[in-house]
SEMI-142892 format. One line per field, with one value per residue (C-alpha): residue number from 1; residue in one letter; y negated, z, x. Coordinates in nm, 4 decimals, decimal comma, m for minus. Each point is the difference from the previous one (the first is absolute). Example, Ala and Ser with C-alpha at 12.3 -4.5 7.8 and 13.67 -1.06 7.14 Angstrom:
<sites>
i = c(1 2)
aa = c(A S)
py = c(0,4500 m0,3440)
pz = c(0,7800 m0,0660)
px = c(1,2300 0,1370)
</sites>
This chain:
<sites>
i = c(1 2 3 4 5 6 7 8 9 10 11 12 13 14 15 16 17 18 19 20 21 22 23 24 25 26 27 28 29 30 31 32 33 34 35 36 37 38 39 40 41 42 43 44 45 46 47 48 49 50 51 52 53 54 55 56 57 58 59 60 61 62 63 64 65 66 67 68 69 70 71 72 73 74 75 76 77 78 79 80 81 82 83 84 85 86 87 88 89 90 91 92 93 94 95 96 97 98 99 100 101 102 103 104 105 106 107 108 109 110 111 112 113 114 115 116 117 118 119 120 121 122 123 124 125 126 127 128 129 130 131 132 133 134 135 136 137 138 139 140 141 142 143 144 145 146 147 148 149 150 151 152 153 154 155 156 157 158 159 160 161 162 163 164 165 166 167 168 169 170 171 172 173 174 175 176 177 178 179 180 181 182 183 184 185 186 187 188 189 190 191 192 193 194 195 196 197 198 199 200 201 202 203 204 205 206 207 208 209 210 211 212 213 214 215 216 217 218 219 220 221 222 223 224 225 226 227 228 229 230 231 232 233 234 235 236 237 238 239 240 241 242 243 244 245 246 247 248 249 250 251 252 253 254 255 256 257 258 259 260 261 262 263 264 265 266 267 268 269 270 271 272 273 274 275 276 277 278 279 280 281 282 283 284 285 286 287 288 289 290 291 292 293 294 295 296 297 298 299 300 301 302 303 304 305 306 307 308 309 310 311 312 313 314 315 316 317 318 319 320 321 322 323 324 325 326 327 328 329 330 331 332 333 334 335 336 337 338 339 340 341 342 343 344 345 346 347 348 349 350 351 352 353 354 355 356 357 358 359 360 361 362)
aa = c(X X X X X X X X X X X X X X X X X X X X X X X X X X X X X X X X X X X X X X X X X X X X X X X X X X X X X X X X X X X X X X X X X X X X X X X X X X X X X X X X X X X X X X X X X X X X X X X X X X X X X X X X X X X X X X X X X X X X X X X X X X X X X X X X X X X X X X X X X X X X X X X X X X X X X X X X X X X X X X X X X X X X X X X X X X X X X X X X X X X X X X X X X X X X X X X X X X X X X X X X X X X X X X X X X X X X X X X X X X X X X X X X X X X X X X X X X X X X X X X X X X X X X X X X X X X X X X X X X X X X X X X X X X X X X X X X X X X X X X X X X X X X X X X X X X X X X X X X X X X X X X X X X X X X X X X X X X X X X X X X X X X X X X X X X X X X X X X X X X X X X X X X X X X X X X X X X X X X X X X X X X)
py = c(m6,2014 0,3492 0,1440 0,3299 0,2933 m0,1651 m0,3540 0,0953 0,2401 m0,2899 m0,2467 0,2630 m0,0078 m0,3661 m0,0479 0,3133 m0,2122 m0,3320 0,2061 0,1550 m0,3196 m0,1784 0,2307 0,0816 0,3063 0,1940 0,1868 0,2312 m0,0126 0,1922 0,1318 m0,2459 0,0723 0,1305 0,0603 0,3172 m0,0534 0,3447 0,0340 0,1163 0,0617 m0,0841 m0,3449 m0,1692 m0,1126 m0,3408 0,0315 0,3548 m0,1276 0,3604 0,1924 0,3118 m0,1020 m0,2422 0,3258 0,0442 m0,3139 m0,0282 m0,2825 m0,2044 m0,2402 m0,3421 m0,2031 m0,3733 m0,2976 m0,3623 m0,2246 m0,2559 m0,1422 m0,3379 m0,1408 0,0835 0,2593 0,2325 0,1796 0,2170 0,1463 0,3734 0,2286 0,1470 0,2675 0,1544 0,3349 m0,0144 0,2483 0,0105 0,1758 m0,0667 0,1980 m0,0633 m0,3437 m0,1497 m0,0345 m0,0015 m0,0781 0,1281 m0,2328 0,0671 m0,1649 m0,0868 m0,2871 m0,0446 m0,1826 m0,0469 m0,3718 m0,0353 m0,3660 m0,3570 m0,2000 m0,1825 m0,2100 0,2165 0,3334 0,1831 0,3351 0,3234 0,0299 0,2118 m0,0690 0,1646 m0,2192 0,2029 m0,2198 m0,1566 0,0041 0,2648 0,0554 m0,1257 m0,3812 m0,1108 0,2128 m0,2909 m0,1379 0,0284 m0,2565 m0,2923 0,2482 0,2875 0,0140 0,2441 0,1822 0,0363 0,1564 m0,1602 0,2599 m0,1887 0,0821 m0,2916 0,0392 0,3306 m0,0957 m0,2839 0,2464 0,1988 m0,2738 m0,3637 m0,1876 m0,4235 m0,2331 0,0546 0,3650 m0,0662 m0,2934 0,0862 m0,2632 m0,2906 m0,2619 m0,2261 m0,2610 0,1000 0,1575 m0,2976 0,2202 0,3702 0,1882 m0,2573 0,2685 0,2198 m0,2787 0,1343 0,3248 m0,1146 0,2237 m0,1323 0,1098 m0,2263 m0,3113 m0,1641 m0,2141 0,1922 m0,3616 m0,0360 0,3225 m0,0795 0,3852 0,1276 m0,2507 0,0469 0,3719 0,0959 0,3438 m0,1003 m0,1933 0,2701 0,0967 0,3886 0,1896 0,2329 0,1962 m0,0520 m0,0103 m0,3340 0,0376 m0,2576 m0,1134 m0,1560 m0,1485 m0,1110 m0,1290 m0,2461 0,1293 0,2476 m0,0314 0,2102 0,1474 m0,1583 0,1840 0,2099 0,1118 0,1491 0,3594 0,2071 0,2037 0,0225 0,1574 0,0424 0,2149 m0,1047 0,2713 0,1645 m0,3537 0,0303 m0,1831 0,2618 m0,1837 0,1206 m0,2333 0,0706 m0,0625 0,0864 0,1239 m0,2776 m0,3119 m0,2395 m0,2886 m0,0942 m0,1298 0,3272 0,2994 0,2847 0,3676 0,3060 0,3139 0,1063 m0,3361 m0,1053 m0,3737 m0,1756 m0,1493 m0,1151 m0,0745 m0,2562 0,0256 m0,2132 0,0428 m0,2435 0,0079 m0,1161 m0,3293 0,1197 m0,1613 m0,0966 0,0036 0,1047 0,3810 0,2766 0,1331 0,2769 0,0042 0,1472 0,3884 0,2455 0,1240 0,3111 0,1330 0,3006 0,3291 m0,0156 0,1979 m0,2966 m0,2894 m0,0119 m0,0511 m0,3296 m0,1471 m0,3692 m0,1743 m0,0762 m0,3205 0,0776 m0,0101 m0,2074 0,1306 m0,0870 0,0209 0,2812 0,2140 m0,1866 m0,3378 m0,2703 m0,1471 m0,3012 m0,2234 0,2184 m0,2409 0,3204 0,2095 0,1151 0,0748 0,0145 0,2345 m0,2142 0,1422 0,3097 0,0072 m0,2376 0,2099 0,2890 m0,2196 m0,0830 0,3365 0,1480 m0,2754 0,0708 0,4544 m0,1905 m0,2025 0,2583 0,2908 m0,2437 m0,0941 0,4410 m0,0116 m0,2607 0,1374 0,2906 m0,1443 m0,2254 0,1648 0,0466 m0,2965 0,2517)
pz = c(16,9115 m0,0996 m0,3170 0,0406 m0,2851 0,0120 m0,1297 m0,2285 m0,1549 m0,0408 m0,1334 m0,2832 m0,0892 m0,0294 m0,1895 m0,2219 m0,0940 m0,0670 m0,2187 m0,1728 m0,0230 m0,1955 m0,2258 m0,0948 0,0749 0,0460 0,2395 m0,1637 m0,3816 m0,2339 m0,3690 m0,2489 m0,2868 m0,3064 m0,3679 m0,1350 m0,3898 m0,1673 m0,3419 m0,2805 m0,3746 m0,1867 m0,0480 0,3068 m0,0279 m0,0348 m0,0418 0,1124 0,3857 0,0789 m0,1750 0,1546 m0,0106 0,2470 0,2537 m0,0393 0,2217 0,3754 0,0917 0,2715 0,2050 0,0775 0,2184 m0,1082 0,2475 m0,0950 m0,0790 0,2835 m0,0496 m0,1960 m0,1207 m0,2029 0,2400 0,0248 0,3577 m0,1079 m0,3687 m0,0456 m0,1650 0,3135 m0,1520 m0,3898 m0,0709 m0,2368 m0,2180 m0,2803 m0,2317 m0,2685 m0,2793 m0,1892 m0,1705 0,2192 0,3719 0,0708 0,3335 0,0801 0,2269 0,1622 0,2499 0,1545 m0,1152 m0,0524 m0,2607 m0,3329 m0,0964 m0,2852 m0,1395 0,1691 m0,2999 0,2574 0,2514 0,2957 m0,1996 0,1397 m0,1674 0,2155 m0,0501 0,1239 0,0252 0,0485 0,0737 m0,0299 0,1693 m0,2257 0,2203 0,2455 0,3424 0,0303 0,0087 0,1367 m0,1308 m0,0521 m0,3480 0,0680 0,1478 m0,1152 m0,1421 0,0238 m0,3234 m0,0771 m0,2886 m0,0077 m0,1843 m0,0004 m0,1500 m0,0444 m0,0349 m0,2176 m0,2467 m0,0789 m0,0630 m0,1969 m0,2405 m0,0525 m0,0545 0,0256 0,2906 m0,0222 0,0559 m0,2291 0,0723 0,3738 m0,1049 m0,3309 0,0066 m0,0071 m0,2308 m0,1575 m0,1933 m0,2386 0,0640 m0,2611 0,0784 m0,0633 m0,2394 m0,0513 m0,0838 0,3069 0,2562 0,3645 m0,1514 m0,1928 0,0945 0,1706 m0,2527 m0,2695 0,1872 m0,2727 0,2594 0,3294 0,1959 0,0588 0,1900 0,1580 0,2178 m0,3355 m0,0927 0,3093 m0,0015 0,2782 m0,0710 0,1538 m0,3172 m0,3171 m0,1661 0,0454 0,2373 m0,0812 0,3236 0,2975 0,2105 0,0601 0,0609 0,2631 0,1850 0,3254 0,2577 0,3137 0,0482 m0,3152 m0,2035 m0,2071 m0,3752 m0,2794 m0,2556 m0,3412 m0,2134 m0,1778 0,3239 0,0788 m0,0014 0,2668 m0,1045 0,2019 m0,0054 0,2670 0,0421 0,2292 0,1141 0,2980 0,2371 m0,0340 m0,2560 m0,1845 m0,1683 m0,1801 m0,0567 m0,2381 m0,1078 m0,1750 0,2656 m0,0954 m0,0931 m0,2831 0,2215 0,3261 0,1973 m0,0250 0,2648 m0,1357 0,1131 m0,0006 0,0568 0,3258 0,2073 0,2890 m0,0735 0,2097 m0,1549 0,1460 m0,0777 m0,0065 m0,0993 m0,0060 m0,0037 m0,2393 0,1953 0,2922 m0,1675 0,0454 m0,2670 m0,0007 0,3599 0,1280 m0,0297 0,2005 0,0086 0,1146 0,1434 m0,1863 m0,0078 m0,2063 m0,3615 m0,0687 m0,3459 m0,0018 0,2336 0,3844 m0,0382 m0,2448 0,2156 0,3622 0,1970 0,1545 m0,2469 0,0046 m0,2465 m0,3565 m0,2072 m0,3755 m0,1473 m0,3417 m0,3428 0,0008 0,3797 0,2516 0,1397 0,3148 m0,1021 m0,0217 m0,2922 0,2284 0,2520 0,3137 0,2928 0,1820 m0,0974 0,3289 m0,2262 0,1251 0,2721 0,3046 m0,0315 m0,0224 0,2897 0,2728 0,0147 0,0368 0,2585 0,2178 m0,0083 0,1497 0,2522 0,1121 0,0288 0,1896 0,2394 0,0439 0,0765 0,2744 0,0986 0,0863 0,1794 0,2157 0,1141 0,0534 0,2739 0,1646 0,3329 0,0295 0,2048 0,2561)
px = c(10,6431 0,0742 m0,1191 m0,1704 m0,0475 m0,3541 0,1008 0,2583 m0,2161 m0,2591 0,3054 0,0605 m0,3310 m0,0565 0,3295 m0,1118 m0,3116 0,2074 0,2794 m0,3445 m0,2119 0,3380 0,1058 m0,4057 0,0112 m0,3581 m0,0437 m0,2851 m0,0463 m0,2219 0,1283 m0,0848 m0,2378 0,1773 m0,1624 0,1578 m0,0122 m0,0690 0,2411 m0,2334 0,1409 m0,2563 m0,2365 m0,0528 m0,4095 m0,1251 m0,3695 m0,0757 m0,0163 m0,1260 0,2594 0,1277 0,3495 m0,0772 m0,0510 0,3702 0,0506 m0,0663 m0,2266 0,1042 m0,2623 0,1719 m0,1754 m0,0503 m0,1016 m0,1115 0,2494 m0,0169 0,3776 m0,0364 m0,2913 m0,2888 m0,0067 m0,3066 m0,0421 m0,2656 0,1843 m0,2465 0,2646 0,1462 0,2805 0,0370 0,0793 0,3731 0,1236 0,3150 0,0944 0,2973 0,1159 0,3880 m0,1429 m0,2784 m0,1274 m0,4113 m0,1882 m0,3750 m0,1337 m0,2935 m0,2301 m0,3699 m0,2754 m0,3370 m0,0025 0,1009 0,1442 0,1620 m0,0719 0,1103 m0,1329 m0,2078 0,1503 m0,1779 0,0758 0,3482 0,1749 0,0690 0,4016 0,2790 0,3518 0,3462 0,3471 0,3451 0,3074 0,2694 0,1834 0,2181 m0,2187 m0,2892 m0,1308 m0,3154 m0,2958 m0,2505 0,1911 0,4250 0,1294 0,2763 0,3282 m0,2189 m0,2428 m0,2855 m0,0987 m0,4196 m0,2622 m0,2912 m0,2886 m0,3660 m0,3292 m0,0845 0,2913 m0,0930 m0,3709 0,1038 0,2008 m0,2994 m0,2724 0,1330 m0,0946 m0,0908 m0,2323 m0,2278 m0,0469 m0,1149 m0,2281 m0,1688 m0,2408 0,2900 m0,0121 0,3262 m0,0429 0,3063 0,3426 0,2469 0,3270 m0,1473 m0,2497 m0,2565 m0,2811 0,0858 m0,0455 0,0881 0,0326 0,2950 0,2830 0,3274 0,2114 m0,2201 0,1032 0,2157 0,1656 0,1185 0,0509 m0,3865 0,0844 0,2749 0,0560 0,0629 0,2616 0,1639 0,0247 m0,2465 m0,0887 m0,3618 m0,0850 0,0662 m0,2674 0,0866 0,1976 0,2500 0,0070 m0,2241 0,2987 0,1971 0,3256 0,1500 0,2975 m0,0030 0,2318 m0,1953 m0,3578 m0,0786 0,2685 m0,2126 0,0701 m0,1347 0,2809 m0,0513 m0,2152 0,2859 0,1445 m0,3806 0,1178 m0,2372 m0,3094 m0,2805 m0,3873 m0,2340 m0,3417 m0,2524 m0,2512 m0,1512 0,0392 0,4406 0,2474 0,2539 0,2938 0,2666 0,2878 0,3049 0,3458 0,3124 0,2344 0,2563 m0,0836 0,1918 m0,1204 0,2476 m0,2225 m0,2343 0,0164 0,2140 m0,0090 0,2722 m0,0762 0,1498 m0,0919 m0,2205 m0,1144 m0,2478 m0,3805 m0,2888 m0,3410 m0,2862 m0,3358 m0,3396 m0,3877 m0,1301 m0,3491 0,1421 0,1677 0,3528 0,2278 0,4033 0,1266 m0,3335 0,0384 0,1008 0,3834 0,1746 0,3952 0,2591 m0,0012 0,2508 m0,0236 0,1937 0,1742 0,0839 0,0422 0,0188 0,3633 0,0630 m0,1197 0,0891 m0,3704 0,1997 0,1437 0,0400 m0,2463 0,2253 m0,0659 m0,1261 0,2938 m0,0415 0,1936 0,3816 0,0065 0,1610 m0,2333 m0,1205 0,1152 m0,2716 m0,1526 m0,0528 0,1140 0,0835 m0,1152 m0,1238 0,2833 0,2451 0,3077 0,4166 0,1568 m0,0680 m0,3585 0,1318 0,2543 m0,1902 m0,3174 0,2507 0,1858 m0,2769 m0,1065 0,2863 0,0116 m0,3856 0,1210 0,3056 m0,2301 m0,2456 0,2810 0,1960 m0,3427 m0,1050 0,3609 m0,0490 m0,3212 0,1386 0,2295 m0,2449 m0,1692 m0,3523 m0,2188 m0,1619)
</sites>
């Protein structure tokens, strides 16, 4: 059977697709979301969610879905995207982090009570693992802002304080007088409360910072830092029906297994966020993919550069602070991609030839 210009042309094509479809190549994309962080020299705010050196940022609307990978999933999550801006002076990096709800819920002393909360998870990691909690060899760095927290550190939050009216009989292991009022920190032996004895951030009687600072490795891996690895700062205002929340850190961190950021670097974060009213809690929530955050100038960051890892202290610029399961490092993934490259111009210039020298089907 003789192959006309026709056929051939229709060969290309299909083997086009296949070359296309293997190596992943798209063939439309859209530019990614990127955070530009605005360099300030003075204070970066904590409290002041509504300062005006928040104007020198850009806010950028990321879209979050529900989180319907592994279970508790919740198909119908209500924060649909947050509104992200940075800022970062020579000592410390800040995020405003803005976004819709109705209403305000900040307690989860009952057992049908849930907090609003908002997230954001930097990679450990070079690339980028999976977005919902890393993945095994490719840990996450998260900070976990809530509602509750921070209404706990202004008026403490128990038992007694939603049900008034209670009645105990006596309280042997804590301040006899006080009853159920008796403060945690009166308990003169911590294994009738075992949380504390163990650590769990959960059980301490005050909060240092209404953000929790986690690591996580993979769906069920999420572990809160010990208490004097608890380094972010967070606040949040709620008015007008929308959450603002400011979280905060030191640019570098003393802690390994903490994000770290250099000026001149695009790194990769994402973000999570729940609606207490609607009974989201832990995996129930709604997440966003990764997206870009950029230090420093557009003439000092290329608009497509590759992701970096935050690098921790003692470590090359780049390097990971973690394990690199994600990581594509050596020159074969330099050269093949350049390899198969030139072999697809190759294919595709023999391919125009031949056509060329085919006669028409008439």
């Amino acid at each position: 059977m003789m192959i006309t210009r026709s056929r051939l042309f229709l060969i290309v094509l299909l083997a086009l697709a296949g070359v296309f479809t293997f190596l992943k190549i798209p063939l439309a994309s859209s530019q990614g979301v990127t955070i530009v962080a605005a360099q300030v020299s003075g204070a970066l705010p904590l409290e002041d969610v509504q300062a005006a050196v928040w104007d020198e940022a850009t806010a950028v609307s990321i879209p979050l879905s529900a989180q319907i990978v592994a279970k508790p999933m919740f198909a119908q999550a209500n924060v649909k995207a947050v509104s992200a801006r940075a800022l970062y002076n020579d000592e410390q990096i800040a995020f405003l982090v803005e976004w819709e709800d109705e209403t305000l819920d900040d307690t989860a002393v009952r057992v049908q009570d849930f907090s609003d909360a908002v997230a954001i998870q930097f990679p450990l990691v070079e690339g980028q693992p999976f977005f919902c909690m890393g993945q095994q060899g490719g840990n996450v760095n998260i900070w976990h802002w809530k509602a509750d927290w921070q209404a706990a550190m202004a008026a403490p939050q128990d038992v007694d304080t939603t049900y008034p009216n209670m009645y105990v009989d006596m309280y042997p292991f804590a301040d006899a007088e006080a009853g159920a009022a008796a403060p945690v920190d009166s308990y003169e032996d911590d294994n009738y409360i075992p949380a504390l004895a163990a650590g769990n951030l959960f059980a301490s009687p005050t909060y240092a910072s209404p953000v929790e600072d986690l690591i996580a490795g993979s769906f069920g891996s999420l572990t809160s830092q010990p208490a004097d690895m608890q380094n972010v700062q967070g606040y949040g205002d709620y008015a007008d029906g929308k959450w603002r929340v400011v979280l905060k850190r030191d640019l570098v961190s003393p802690e390994g297994d903490d994000a770290h950021f250099t000026t001149g670097q695009v790194y990769s974060l994402a973000f999570a966020a729940w609606d207490g009213a609607n009974e989201e809690r832990n995996g129930q929530k709604s997440t966003s993919q990764w997206v870009s955050l950029q230090l420093g100038s557009a003439g000092a960051v290329s608009s497509n550069a590759a992701p970096a890892a935050p690098a921790a202290p003692g470590t090359t610029e780049g390097s990971s602070s973690g394990s690199s399961g994600n990581a594509l490092e050596g020159l074969p993934y330099i050269f093949v991609p350049m390899f198969a490259l030139f072999g697809l111009v190759l294919v595709i210039g023999v391919g125009i030839w031949l056509l060329s020298k085919l006669p028409d089907n008439k």
